[in-house]
C-alpha positions in Angstrom: -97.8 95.8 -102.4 -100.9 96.3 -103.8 -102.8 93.9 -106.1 -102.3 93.9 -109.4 -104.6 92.9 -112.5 -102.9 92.1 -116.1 -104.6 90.9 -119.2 -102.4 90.9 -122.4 -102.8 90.4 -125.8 -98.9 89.6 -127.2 -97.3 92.8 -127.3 -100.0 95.0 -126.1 -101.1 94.9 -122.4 -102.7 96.5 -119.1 -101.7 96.1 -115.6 -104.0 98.3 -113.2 -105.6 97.5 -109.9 -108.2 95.6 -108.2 -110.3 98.3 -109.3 -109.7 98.3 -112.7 -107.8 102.1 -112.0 -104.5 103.5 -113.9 -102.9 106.0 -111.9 -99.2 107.1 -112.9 -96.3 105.4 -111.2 -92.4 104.8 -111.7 -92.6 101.9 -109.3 -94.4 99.5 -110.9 -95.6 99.3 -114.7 -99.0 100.0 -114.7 -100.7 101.1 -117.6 -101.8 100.3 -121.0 -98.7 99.0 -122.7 -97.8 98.3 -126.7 -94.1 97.7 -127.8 -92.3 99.0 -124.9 -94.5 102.2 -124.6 -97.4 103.5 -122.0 -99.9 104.3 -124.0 -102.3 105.2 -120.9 -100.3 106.3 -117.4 -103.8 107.4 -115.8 -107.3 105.7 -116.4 -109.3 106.9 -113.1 -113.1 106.5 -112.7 -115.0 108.5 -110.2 -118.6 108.1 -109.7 -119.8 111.9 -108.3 -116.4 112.6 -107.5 -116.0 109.6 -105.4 -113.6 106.7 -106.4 -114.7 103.1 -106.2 -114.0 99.9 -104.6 -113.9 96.2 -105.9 -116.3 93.7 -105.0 -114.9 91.3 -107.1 -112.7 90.7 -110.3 -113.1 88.1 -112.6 -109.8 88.0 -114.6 -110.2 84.3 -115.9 -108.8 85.0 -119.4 -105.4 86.2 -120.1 -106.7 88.9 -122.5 -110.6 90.6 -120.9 -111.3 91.1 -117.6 -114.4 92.3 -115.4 -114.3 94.5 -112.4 -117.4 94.8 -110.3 -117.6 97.9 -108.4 -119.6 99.8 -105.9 -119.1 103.4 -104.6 -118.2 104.4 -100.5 -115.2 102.3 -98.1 -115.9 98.7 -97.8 -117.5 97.8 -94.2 -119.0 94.0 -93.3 -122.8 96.7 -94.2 -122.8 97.4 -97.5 -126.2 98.8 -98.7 -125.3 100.0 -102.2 -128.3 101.6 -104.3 -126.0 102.1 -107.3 -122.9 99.3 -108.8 -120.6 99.9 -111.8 -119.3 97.0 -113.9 -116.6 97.6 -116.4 -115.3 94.7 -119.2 -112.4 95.4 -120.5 -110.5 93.5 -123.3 -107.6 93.7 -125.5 -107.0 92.9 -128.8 -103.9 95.5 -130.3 -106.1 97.9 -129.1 -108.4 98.8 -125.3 -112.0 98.0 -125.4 -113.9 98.9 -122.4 -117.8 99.0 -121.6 -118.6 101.1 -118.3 -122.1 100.6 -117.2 -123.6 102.2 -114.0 -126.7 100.2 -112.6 -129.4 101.7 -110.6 -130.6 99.1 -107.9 -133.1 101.6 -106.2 -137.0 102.6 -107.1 -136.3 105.4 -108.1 -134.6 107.6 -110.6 -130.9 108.7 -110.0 -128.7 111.1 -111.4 -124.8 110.6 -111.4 -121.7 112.2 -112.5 -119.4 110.1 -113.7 -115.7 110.8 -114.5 -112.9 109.2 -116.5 -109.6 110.6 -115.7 -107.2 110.0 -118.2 -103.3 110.9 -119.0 -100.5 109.3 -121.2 -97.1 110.1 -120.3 -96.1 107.9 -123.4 -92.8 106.3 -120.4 -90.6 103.9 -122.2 -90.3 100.8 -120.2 -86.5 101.6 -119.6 -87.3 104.8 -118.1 -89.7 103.4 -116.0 -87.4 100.9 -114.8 -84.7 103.8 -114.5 -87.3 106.3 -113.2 -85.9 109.2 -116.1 -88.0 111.7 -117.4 -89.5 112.6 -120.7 -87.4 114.6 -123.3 -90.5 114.9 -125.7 -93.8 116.9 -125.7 -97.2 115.5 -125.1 -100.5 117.4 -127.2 -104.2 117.0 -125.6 -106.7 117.4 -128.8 -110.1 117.6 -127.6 -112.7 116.8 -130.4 -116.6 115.3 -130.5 -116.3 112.3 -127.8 -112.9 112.1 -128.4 -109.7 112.6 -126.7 -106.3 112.5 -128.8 -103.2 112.3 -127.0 -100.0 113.3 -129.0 -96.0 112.3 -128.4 -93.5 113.4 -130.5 -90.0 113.7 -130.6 -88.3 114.1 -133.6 -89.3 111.5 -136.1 -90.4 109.3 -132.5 -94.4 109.5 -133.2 -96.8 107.7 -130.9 -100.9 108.4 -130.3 -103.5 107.4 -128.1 -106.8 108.3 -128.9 -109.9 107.9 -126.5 -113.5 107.5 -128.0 -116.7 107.0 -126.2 -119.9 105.9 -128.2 -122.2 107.8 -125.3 -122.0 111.6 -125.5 -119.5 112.9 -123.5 -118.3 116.2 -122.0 -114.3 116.0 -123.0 -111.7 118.4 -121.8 -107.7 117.9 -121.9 -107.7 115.7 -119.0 -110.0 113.2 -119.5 -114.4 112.7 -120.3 -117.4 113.3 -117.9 -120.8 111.7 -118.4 -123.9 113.5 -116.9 -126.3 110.4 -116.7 -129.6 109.9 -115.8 -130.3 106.2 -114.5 -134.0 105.2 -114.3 -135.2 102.9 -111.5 -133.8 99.6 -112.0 -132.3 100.3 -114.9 -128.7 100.5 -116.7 -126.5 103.3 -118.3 -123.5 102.3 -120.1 -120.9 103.5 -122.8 -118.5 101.9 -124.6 -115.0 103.1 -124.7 -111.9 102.4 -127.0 -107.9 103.3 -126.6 -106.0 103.0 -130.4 -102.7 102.5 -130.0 -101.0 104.0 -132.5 -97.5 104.0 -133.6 -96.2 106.0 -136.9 -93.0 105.0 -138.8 -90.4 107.3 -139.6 -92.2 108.6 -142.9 -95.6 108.9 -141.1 -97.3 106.3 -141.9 -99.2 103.9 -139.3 -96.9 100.8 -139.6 -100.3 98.8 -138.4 -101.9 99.0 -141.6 -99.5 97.3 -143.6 -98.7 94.2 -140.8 -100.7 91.3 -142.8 -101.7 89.6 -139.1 -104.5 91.8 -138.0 -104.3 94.3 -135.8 -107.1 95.3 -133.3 -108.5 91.7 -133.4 -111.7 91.4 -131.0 -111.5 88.9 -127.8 -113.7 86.1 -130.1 -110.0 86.0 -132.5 -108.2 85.9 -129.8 -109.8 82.6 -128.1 -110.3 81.2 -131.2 -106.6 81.2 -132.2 -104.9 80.9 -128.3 -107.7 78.0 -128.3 -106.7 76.5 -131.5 -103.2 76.4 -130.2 -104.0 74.6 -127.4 -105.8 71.9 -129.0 -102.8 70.9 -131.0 -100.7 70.2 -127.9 -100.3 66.8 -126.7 -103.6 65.9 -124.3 -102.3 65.0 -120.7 -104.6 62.3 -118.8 -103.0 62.1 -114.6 -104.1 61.1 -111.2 -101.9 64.7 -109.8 -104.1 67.3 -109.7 -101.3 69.9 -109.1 -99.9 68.2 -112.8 -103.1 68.6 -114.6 -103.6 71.9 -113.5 -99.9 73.5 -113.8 -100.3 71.8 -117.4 -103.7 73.6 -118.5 -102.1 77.1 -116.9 -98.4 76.5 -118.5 -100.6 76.0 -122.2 -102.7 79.1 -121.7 -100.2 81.2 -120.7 -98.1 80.1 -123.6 -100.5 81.2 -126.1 -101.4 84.6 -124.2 -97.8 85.2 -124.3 -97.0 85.1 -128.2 -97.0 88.4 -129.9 -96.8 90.0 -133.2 -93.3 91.1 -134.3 -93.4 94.4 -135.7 -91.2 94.3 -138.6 -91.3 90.3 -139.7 -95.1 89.8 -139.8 -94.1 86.8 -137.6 -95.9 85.6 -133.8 -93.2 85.2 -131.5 -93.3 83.9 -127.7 -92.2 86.8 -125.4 -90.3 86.5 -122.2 -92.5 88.0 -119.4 -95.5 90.1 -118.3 -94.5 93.1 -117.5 -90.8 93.9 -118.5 -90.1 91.7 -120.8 -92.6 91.5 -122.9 -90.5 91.1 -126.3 -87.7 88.5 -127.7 -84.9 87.6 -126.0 -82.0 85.3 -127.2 -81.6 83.1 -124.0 -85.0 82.9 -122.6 -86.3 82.5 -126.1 -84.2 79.9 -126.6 -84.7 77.8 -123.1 -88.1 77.9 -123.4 -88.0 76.4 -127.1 -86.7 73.4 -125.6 -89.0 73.0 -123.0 -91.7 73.3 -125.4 -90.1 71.5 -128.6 -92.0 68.3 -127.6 -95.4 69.7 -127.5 -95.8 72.9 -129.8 -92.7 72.6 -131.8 -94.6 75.3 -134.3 -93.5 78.0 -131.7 -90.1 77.1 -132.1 -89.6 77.4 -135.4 -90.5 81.8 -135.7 -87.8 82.1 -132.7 -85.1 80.2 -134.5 -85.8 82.0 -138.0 -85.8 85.2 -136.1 -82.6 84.7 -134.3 -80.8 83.9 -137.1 -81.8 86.8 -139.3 -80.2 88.8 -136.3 -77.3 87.4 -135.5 -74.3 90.0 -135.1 -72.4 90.2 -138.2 -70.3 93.4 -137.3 -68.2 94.8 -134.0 -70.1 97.5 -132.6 -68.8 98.1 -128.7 -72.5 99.9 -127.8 -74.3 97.1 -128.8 -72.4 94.5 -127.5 -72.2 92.9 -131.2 -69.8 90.6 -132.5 -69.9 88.7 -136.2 -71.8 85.1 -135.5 -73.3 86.2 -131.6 -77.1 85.9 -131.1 -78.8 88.3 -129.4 -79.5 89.1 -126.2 -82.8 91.6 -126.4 -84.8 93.4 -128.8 -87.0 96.7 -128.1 -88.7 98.8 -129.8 -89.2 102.0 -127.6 -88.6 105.5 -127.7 -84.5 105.0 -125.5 -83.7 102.1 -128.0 -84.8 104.1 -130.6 -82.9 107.3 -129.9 -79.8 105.0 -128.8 -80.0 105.8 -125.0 -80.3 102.1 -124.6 -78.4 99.6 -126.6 -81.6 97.8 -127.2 -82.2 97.4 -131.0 -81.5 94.8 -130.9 -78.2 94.2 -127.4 -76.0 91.2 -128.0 -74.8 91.3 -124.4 -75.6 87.6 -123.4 -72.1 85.0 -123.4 -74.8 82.1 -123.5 -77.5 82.6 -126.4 -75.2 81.5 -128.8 -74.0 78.1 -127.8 -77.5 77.8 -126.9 -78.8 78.4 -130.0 -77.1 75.6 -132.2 -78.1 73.5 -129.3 -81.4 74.4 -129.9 -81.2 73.9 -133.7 -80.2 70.8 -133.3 -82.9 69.5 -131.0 -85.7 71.1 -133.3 -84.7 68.6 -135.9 -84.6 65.7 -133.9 -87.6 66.2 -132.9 -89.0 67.8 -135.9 -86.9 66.0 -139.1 -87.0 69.6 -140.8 -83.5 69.2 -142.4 -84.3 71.9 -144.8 -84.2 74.4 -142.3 -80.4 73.0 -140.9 -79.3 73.1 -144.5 -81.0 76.5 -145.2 -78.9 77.4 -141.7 -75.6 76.4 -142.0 -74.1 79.6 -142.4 -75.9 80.8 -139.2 -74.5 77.7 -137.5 -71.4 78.0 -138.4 -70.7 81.8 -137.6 -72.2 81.0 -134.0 -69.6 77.9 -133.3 -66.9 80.0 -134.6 -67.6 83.0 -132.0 -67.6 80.1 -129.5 -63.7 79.8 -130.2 -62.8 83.4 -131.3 -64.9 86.3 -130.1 -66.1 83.9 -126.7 -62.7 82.8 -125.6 -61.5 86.8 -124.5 -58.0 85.3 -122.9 -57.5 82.5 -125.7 -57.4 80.2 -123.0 -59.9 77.6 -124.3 -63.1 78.8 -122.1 -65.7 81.6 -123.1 -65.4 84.7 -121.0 -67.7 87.9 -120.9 -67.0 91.5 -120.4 -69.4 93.8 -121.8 -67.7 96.4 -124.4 -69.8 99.0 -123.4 -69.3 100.0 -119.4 -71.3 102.6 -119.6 -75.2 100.7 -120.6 -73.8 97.2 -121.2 -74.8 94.0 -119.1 -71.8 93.1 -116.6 -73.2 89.7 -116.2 -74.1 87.8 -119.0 -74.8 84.8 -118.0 -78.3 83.8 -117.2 -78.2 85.0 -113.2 -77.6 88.7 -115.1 -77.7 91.1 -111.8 -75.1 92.2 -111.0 -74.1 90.7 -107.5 -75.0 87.1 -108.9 -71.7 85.9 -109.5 -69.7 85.5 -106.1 -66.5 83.8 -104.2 -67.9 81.5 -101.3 -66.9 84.6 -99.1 -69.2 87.1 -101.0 -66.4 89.3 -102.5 -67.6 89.8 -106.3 -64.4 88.3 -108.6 -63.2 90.9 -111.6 -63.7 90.8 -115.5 -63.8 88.9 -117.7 -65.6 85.9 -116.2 -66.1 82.5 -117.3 -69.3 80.8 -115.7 -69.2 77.0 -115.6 -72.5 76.3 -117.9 -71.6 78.5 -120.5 -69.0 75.8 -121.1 -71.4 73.3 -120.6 -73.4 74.8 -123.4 -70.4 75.2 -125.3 -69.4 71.7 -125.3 -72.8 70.6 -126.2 -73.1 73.1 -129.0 -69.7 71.8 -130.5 -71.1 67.8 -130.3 -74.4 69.2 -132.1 -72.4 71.0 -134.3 -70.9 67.9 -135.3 -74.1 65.9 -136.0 -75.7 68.6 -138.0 -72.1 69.0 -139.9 -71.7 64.9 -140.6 -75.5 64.7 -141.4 -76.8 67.8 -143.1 -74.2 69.9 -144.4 -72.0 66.8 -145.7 -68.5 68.4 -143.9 -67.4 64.8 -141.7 -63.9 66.8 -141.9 -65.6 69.9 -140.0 -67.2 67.2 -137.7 -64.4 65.7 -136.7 -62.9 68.8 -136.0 -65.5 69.9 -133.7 -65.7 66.3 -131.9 -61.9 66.7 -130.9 -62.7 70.2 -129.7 -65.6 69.3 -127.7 -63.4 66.2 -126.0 -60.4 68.4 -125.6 -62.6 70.9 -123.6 -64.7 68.3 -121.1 -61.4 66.9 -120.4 -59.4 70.6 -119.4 -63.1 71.9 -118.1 -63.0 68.8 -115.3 -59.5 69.8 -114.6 -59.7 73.5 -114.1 -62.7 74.0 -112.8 -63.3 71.2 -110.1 -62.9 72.1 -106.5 -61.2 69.2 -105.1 -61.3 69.9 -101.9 -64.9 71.0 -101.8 -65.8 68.2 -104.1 -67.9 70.5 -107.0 -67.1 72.6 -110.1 -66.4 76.4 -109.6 -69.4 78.5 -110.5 -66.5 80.3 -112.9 -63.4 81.3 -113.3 -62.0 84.7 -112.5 -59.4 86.9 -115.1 -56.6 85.3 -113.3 -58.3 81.6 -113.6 -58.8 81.0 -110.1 -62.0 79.5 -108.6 -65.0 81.6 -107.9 -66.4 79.2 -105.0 -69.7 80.0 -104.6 -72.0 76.8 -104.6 -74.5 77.3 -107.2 -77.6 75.9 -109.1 -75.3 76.9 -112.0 -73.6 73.0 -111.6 -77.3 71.6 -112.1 -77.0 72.7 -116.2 -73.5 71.1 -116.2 -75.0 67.8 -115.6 -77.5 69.2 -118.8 -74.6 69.8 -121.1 -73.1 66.4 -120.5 -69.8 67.9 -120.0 -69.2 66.3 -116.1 -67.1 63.2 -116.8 -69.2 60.0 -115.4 -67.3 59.6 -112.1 -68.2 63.4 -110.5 -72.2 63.1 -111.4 -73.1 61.5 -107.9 -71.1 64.0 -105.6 -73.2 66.8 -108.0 -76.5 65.4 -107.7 -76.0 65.0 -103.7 -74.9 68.6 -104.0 -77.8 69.6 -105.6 -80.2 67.9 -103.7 -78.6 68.9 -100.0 -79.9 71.1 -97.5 -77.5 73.6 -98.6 -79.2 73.9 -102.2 -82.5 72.1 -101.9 -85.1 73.8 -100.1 -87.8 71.2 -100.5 -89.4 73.7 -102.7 -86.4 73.5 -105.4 -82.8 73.8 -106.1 -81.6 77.7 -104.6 -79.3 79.6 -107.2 -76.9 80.1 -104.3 -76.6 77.9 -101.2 -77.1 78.5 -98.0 -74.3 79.7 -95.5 -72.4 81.4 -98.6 -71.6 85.1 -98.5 -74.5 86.7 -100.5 -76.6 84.2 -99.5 -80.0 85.8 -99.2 -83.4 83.6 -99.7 -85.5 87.0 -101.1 -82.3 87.8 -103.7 -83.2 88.1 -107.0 -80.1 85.3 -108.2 -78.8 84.7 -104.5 -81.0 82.6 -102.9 -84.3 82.6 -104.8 -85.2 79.6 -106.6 -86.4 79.5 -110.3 -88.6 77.2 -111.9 -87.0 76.7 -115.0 -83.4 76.9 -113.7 -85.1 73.5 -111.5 -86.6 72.5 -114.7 -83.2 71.9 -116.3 -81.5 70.6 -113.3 -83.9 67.9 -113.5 -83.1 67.1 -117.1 -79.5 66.7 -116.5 -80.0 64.4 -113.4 -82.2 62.3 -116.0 -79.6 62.4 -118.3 -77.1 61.5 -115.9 -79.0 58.7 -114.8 -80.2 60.4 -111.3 -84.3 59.4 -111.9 -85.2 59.9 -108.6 -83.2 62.6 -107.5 -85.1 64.2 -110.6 -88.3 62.9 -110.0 -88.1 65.1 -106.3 -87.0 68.2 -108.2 -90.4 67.4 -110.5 -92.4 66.7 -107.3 -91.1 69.8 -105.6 -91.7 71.9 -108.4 -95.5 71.1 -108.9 -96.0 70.9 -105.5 -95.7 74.5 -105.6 -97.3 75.7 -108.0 -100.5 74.8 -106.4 -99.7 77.6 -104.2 -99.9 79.8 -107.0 -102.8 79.0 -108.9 -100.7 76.4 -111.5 -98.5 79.6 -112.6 -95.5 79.0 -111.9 -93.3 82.4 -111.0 -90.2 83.8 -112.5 -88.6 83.4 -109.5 -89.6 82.6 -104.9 -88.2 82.5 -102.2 -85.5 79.8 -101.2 -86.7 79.4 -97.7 -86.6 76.3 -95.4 -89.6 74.2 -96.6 -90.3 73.4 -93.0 -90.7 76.8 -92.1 -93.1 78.0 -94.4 -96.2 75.9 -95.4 -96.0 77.4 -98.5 -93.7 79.0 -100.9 -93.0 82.5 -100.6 -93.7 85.0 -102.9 -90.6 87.0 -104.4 -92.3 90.5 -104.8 -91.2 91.6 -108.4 -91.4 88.3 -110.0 -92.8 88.2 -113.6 -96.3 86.2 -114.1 -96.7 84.8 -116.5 -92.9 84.5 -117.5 -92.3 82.2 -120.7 -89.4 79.5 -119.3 -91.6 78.9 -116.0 -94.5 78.7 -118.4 -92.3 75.9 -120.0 -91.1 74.3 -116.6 -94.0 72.0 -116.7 -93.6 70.8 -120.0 -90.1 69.9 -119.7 -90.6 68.1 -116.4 -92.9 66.3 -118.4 -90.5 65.0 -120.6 -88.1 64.1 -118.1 -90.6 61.9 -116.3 -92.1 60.4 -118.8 -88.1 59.6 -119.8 -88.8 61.2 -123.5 -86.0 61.3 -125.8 -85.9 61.4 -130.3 -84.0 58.6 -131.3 -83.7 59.0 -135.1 -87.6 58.7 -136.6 -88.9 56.9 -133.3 -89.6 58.4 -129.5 -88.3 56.3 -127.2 -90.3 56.6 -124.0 -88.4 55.6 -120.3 -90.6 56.5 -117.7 -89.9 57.2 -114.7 -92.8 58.6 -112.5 -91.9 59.8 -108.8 -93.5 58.1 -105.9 -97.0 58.8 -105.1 -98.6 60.5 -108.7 -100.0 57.5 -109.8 -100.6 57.5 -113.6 -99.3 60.0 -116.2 -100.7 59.7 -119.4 -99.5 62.0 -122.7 -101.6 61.4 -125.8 -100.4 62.2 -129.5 -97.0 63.8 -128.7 -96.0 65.4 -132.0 -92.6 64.6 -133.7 -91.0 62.7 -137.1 -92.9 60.1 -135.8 -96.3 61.3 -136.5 -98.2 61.5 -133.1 -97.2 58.8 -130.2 -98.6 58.2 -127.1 -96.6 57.8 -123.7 -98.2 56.0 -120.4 -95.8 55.9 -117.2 -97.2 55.1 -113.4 -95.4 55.8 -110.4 -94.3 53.1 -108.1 -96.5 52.5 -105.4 -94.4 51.4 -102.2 -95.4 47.5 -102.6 -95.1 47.1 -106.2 -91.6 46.5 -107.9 -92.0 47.2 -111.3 -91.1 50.9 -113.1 -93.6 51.3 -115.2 -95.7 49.3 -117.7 
């Protein structure tokens, strides 16, 4: 796999190689990217006909990077009388300056060459490797190259401009240069991104948040937003660092949403690179306590989509929150139910859950008044449109077989859900968490309800509910004999057997009664599941087991993340603390960016963690994991207008310090230090 190189800019981005080179591929997403479109599928420089090699990249910032290049095949003797450097940035639109340097005495004359194509490739048919069904226009004007797609009313334009003359034909520019002795040539070149609405207008012009802003906007506001967040003081290096990275990445990740004028945290670089309703969500709590000003566009926005109508393509039902939004040319033209697809069984328990917690931490109780309706429609799809059989339990089977989601739980390929034996059950399926979530949900519910929305009838209502189902969800899903909960139940409401991370976010929910929590937390933290790296999403020695499977074996960061939570909550400190210790402990292995997903190999047999080869970087809920593991060291939790603070720092980090977290509280400060062998005490 060759090396990629991304910088982003929210919804617009460019993933090329080490050499700063586009060249077309179905593979792998390279390109210049805005709103689920390629804008650029081949950006190629030759000098003399010659393509270049990198001496070194320096990709530092999430939104410009510099390639330094020299001509010939790299050998150990490397006597180059000419280099190229080209800075690119991003900023809703390309910016790139190309300058050839002449390191000889005398004067030299070059050719150089910009190849460059746009197949205008929807994300989806990238992923899918389909073809185009539109036409693409070459316009060749003074230093300009205009590149046309249209299909139907679907309107999208790249145009290419270079400030230096240029010779331009249909396929790209050419230079002619004359470099004198020591001396520089350069050009500066720029890729609009445009994007016409049905009536033909540029939709950019009338969005009031700035398109096209330069890279000095763009540090000023993703450096703004880190400022506000909490300042971290520690002795663990791999803490500070994975901190710094989690809050940068954060900020390069929010992007503008086309039609609410709002900035919005996407879910991952390079698929996913839009809203989703589950991600969103997940990483809204992981944040909450230290940015809770991203949380508040996700929550607004998923309320003002929520399903409010049957519609069997989209997977939409009246009170469900979404799944995924896009805004390509397949979603557009219906090919894909993207616009937005409900087909997620979790986001909407999830989302209450996540109301809830914004306003304990926050105290906004206009915004749980202002969404009570919202609330309400969601907790009553838990009960009607959730529970498929009427059996007390929400089940998923996507309405639409032919694009719809067969999983909709948060493992969502399609092998991820699997008897101990590896035979895949039938639909529809009820995952264990997704009750979780639902219990939780229906307890929240209740708060908000008794508090807020002055209903303590509704409240009780949902309390009984909520009791009824931990009590039947211990009964019918434990595995007495194996001594854990099934990872779900199949249509006939016998146990899917698999051992699973799923059973970590059960201990989250709260719904495990009190006298199962150990044998769960040994489960979780045995060979089986625990690599030493993390908690696997499928143990070891089970059918699909498979360390390099995307939900069979892998582990993921923010799945750990909230395993670690619930073993806190459960009263497991130290069981957590090794999940934190594990966790950070790898992601010195990856810079302090944490992946979307590595391998679940044996700790002892590799001295580092492996990389799983399509995983998403940056990806928003491992971007969160650090945050939340935070939290659940420093034992943080909103009790009415105060923070109470519990620490509970693992062996060996020394001193955590977390200055001005934000909250109802005003700004509080939270000290722990771990236990050092000889000393007795917790914390001060």
């Amino acid at each position: 796999m060759k090396q990629l190189v991304s910088i982003l800019d929210g919804n617009t981005f460019v993933v090329s190689d080490r050499r700063g080179d586009i060249e077309p591929s179905y593979d792998f997403p390279t390109g210049l990217f805005s709103f689920d479109t390629r804008f650029l599928s081949t950006w190629l420089l030759t000098l003399d006909g010659d393509r270049l090699h990198a001496l070194s990249v320096d990709d530092a910032r999430s939104y410009r990077t510099r390639y330094f290049l020299a001509p010939g095949e790299p050998t150990h003797y490397l006597d180059a009388k000419v280099s190229v450097i080209r800075r690119r940035s991003i900023g809703g639109s390309l910016g790139e300056d190309l300058t050839v340097l002449n390191h000889s005495g005398r004067e030299m004359r070059f050719d150089v060459r910009l190849e460059i194509g746009a197949d205008f490739a929807d994300l989806f048919e990238i992923r899918h490797k389909r073809r185009k069904k539109g036409a693409v226009t070459a316009t060749v004007g003074e230093n300009e190259l205009r590149l046309t797609y249209r299909r139907e009313a679907f309107h999208r334009e790249a145009v290419v401009t270079s400030t230096a003359p240029a010779h331009v034909d249909q396929g790209g520019m050419t230079w002619s240069i004359t470099v004198a002795p020591h001396a520089e040539w350069s050009t500066r070149l720029h890729v609009a991104t445009n994007i016409y609405g049905a009536r033909g207008e540029d939709f950019r012009a009338t969005t009031p948040l700035g398109w096209g802003r330069g890279p000095d906007a763009i540090r000023t506001e993703q450096q703004e937003l880190i400022d506000r967040a909490p300042k971290l003081g520690c002795d663990h290096q791999p803490l500070a660092g994975a901190y710094r990275q989690s809050l940068n990445d954060l900020a390069a990740l929010r992007y503008e949403s086309i039609t609410l004028g709002v900035r919005l945290v996407a879910a991952g670089l390079p698929w996913f690179m839009t809203l989703f309703g589950r991600d969103s969500i997940l990483t809204s709590l992981q944040v909450l306590p230290f940015l809770p000003e991203l949380v508040l566009p996700t929550i607004q926005m998923l309320a003002g989509l929520q399903g409010h109508r049957l519609d069997d393509f989209r997977d939409e039902e009246p009170g469900k929150i979404l799944h995924e939004l896009r805004y390509g040319e397949t979603a557009g033209f219906e090919e894909q139910p993207h616009s937005p697809y409900y087909g997620s069984a979790d986001a909407t328990p999830l989302f209450v859950i996540l109301l809830d917690e914004y306003e304990r931490w926050t105290g906004d109780a206009a915004l749980i008044r202002q969404l009570e309706f919202t609330a309400r429609a969601a907790l009553s799809w838990i009960d009607t449109y959730g529970d498929l059989l009427g059996t007390g339990y929400v089940w998923y089977r996507t309405r639409n077989p032919e694009t719809g989601l067969e999983n909709q739980c948060w493992k969502d390929s399609w092998d991820s859900i699997s008897y101990a034996d590896g035979r895949l059950p039938g639909f529809p399926r009820a995952t264990c968490e997704i009750q979780g979530y639902a219990y939780d949900a229906k307890l929240r519910g209740a708060r908000m309800a008794r508090l807020f929305w002055n209903d303590p009838a509704y409240a009780d209502r949902l309390e009984r509910e909520a009791a009824a189902l931990k009590e039947r969800f211990n009964r019918d899903f434990w595995i007495a004999d194996k001594g854990y909960f099934a990872t779900a139940l199949d249509p006939q409401g016998r146990h899917v057997d698999a051992l699973t991370s799923n059973i970590g976010h059960l201990l989250w929910s709260g719904i495990v009664e009190e006298s199962r929590a150990a044998l769960i937390a040994e489960h979780l933290l045995s060979p089986r599941l625990f690599s030493g790296w993390g908690v696997r999403t499928l143990a070891t020695g089970q059918g699909r087991y498979n360390p390099i499977g995307y939900h069979v074996g892998t582990v993921w960061p923010f799945d750990n993340a909230f395993i670690a939570w619930g073993l806190s909550r459960y009263g497991f400190r130290e069981e957590a603390g090794r999940i934190c210790q594990a966790m950070l402990e790898a992601s010195r292995y990856f810079n302090g960016r944490l992946p979307e997903a590595f391998a679940g190999y044996e700790r002892h047999l590799t001295d580092y963690p492996v990389h799983y080869p399509t995983a998403c970087s940056p990806q928003a809920w491992s971007s969160g994991t650090p945050l939340l593991l935070l939290r659940v060291m420093l034992g943080l939790e909103p009790q009415g207008d105060h923070l109470i603070i519990d620490p509970a720092v693992p062996e060996g980090m020394g001193r955590v310090e977390l200055l001005d977290i934000p909250g109802r509280w005003g700004q509080v400060d939270a000290l722990g230090r771990s236990r050092t062998p000889h000393d007795g005490s917790h914390h001060h």
